[in-house]
N, C-alpha and C positions, 0 to 999 in steps of 0.2 A: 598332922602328917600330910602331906604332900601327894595331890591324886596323881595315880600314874598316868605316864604321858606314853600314848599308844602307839605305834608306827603303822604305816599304809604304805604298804608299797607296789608299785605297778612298773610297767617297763619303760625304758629311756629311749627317745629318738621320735619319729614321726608319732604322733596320737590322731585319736578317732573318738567320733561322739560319745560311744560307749563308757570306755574307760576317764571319759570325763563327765561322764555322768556319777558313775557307781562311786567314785573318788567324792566329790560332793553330798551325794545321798548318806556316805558314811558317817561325812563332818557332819551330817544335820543330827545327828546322833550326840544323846550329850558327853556321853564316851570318849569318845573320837573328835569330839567338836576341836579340841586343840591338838592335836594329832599331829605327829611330823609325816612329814612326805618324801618317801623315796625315792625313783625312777631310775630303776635298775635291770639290769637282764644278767646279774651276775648271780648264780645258786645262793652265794653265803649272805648277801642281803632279804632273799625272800627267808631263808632260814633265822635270821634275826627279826624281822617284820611281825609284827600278830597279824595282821592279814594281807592279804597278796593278793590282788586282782588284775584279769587279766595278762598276766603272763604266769610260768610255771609250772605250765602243763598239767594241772592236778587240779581237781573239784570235788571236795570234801562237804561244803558248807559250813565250815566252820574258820576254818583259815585260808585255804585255796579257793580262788575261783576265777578260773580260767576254764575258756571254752575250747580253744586250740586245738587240744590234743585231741589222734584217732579215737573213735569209737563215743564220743562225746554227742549224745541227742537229748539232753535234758529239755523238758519245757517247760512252761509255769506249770499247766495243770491237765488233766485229759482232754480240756476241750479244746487245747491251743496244739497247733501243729508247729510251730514256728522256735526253732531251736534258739536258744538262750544268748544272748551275748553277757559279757561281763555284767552291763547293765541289770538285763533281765538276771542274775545271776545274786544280787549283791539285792534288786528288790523283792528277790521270790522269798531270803531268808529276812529282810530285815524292812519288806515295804509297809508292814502295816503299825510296826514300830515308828518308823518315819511318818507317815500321813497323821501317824496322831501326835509327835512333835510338833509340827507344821501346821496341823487346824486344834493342837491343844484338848485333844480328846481322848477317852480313854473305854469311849461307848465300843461294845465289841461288835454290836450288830452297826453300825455307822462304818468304824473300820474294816469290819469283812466287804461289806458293799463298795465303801471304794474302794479298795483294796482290787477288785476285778476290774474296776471301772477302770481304774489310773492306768492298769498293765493294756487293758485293750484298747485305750484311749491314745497312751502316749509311749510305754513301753516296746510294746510289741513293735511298735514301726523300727525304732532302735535297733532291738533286736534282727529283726529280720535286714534291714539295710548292712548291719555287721557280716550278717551270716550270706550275703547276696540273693537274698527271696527277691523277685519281683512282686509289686500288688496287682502285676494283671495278671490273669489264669492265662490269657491270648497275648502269648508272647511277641504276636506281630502287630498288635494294636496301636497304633499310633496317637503318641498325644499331640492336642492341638498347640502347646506351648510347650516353652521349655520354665522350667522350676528350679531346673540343679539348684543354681547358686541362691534361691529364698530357702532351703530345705535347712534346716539344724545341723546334717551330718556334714552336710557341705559349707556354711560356715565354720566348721570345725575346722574340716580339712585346710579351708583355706588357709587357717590360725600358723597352720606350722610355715615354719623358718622357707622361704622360694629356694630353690635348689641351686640359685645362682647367686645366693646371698651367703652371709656367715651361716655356720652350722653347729654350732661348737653346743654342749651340753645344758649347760647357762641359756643359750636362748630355746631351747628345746621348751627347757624346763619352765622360763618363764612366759613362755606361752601356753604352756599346757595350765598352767592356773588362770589364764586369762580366759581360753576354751572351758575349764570347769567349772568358773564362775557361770559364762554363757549358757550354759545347759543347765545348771544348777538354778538359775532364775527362771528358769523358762520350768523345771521342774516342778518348782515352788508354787509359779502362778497358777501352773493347772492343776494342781491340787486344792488350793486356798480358792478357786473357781469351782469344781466339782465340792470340797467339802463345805465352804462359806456361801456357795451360794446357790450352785446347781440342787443341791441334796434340801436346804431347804424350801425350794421353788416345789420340789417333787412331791412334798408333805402337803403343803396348799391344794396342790389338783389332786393328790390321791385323798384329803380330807372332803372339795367338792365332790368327787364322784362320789363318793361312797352317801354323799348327803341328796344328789341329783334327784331320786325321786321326792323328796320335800320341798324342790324347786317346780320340779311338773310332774305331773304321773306317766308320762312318757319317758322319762327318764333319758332323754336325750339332749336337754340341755344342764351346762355346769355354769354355777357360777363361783368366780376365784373368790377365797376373802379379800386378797389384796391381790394386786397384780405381779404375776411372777413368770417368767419361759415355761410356756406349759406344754408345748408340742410334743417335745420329745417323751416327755413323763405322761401324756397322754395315752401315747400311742402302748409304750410299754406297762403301763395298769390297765388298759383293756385287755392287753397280750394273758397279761397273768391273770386276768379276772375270764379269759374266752369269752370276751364281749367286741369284738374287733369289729373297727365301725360303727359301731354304735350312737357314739357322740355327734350330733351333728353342728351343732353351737356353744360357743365358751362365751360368758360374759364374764365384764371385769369394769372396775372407774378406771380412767384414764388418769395421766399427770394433770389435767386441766379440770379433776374433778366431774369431767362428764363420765358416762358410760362409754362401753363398746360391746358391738355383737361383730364376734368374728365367725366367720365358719372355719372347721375341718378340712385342713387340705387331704387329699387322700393318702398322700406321702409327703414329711418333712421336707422335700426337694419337690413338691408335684406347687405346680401354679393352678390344678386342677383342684374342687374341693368337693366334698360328700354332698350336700344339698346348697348350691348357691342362694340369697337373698332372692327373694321374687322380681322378676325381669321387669317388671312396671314399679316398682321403686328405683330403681338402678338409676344414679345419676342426678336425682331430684334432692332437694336438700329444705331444711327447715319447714315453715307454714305448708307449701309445695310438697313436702313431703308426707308432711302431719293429715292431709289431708286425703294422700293419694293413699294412703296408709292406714286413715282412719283412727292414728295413735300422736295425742298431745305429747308438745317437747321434744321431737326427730331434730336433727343436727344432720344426717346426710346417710347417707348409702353409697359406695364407691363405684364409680358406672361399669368396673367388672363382679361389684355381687358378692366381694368374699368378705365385705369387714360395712360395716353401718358403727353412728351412733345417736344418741337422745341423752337429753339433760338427766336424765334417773335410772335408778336401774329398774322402776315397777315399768320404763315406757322401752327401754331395751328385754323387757321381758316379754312382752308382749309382743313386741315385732318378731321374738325367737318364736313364739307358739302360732302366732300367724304366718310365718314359713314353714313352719312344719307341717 
C-alpha cells in the first residue's frame, strides 16, 4: 500500500523566516518528509491541508498554527515571555520529535535538554523578531553597527520577488523553497552542534568536576579527559552544583600533544579571570621558565597570565597547585 502523502499548507505572497522555518522543521519529519506544499490564503485549501501554518487564524496544535489572530499569547513554557511565531508554534509541538530525527536519538533525558536549549538558543530570537520584541530592555540604546542584513530574518526577507520586478505566484513560491531551505540548514547545524557536540563536551567537564578532588584536595583544579568547550558547561555545573567560582584552573593535552593550564575567565565574555598565573612567570617560556617556576618541561605562560603550557600533564599540574 502506498504511504499517504500529507499536505502543508501556509500562505501565498511575501514570506518571513518563520513560516520558513516551521515549513522545513515539518519535512524533517518522516511523515511529511515528502509532503506537498501549498501557499494559500484561500479557506477551502487550509480546510483540505492536514496542517496549516501560519495563516488561518486558528491555533489548536494539531492542525492549525497561526499566531495572527486577536487574543493569541501562547509561549513555549512559563519561563519564556516571548510570544510564539509559527516557528515557535510547529517546534513547541513537534521539536523534540525533530532534534531526535536530526541527531538520531531517542534518549528522552538528551531530548528534553535540547529541547530547551535549541528554543533559547535559536527559536526564540525567531519568534520574538516575527512578534516585533526588541532584545534591548533600553529602547534607546544604540548599537555600535549595523547587522540587518547578516541576521537570518533578513536574508529572508530579502529572498522575496523586489517590488519592481515580476510578482506573479510562481516566483513567490519558488522562492519561498529557496528561503526554507536557508533556515532549514541553518536549523539543522545548530542542532547537530548542540546535540553532536556541545552536549558531549558538557559530559567531559561535568565527569572532571565531579572527579576534581582526586585531582587535588583543593578541589579547584579540573582536568578534561580529552579536550572539549568547557566554558560554558563550566560555568552552568557549578550554577547547579552552588559552587560558583570555584574552579580556578582547567587542564587539558593540546593538538600538539602537550598540555595546557588555562585559568577561569570570570565570565564567558570577561578577558578578566578568577586567579591569573603568577606575574613572574608571565611571559617567560621553556628552560627560563622551568626554572623560574621550579617545574621541569614548561613550554611557556602567555605574558597576560590566563593560559601556560609544559610537555605533561604531572608538570601542568603542578604549576596549577603552585598558583593556587
Amino acid at each position: 500500500m502506498a504511504s499517504q502523502i500529507f499536505r502543508i499548507c501556509t500562505h501565498s505572497g511575501s514570506f518571513h523566516a518563520d513560516e520558513s522555518l516551521a515549513v522545513y522543521m515539518l519535512r524533517l519529519l518522516p511523515r511529511y518528509q515528502n509532503s506537498s506544499l501549498v501557499r494559500s490564503r484561500d479557506p477551502a485549501q487550509w480546510e483540505q491541508a492536514d496542517i496549516v501554518v501560519d495563516v488561518g487564524g486558528k491555533y489548536d496544535g494539531t492542525k492549525f498554527f497561526d499566531h495572527h489572530q486577536r487574543g493569541f499569547e501562547e509561549t513555549f513554557n512559563e519561563k519564556y515571555a516571548t510570544k510564539l511565531s509559527s516557528a515557535g508554534l510547529v517546534y513547541k509541538h513537534f521539536g523534540k520529535e525533530i532534534i531526535g530525527e536530526v541527531i538520531q536519538s531517542k534518549d528522552e533525558s538528551v531530548l528534553e535538554l535540547l529541547y530547551d536549549k535549541i528554543y533559547k538558543e535559536f527559536i526564540e530570537s525567531l519568534d520574538a523578531n516575527d512578534n516585533g520584541v526588541s532584545k534591548y530592555d533600553n529602547l534607546t540604546e544604540k548599537a555600535k553597527f549595523n547587522d540587518r542584513n547578516i541576521t537570518l530574518p533578513s536574508l529572508v526577507s530579502n529572498l522575496n520577488p523586489h517590488w519592481n520586478a515580476e510578482q506573479s505566484d510562481e516566483d513567490f513560491d519558488r522562492q519561498f523553497l529557496i528561503a526554507s531551505e536557508l533556515m532549514g540548514n541553518a536549523f539543522v547545524n545548530v542542532v547537530k552542534n548542540y546535540g553532536l557536540s556541545w552536549l558531549p563536551a558538557k559530559k567531559i567537564v561535568e565527569d572532571s568536576f565531579n572527579q576534581r578532588f582526586e585531582v587535588d584536595k583543593s578541589g579547584k583544579i579540573l582536568v578534561l579527559s580529552q579536550f572539549a568547550p568547557w566554558k560554558e558547561h563550566l560555568y552552568e555545573i557549578e550554577k547547579s552544583n552552588d559552587k560558583e567560582g570555584e574552579i580556578l584552573y582547567v587542564l587539558f593535552e593540546d593538538s600538539g600533544k602537550n598540555w595546557r593550564i588555562s585559568t577561569v575567565p570570570i565570565t564567558s565574555a570577561s578577558f578578566d579571570n578568577r586567579k591569573p598565573l603568577p606575574e613572574n612567570w608571565r611571559g617567560l617560556r621553556d628552560d627560563a621558565l622551568s626554572k623560574e617556576s621550579g617545574v621541569e618541561g614548561c613550554v611557556f605562560v602567555h605574558a597576560a597570565g590566563f593560559i601556560g603550557g609544559a610537555k605533561t600533564k604531572d608538570a601542568v599540574l603542578q604549576l596549577a597547585r603552585l598558583s593556587l
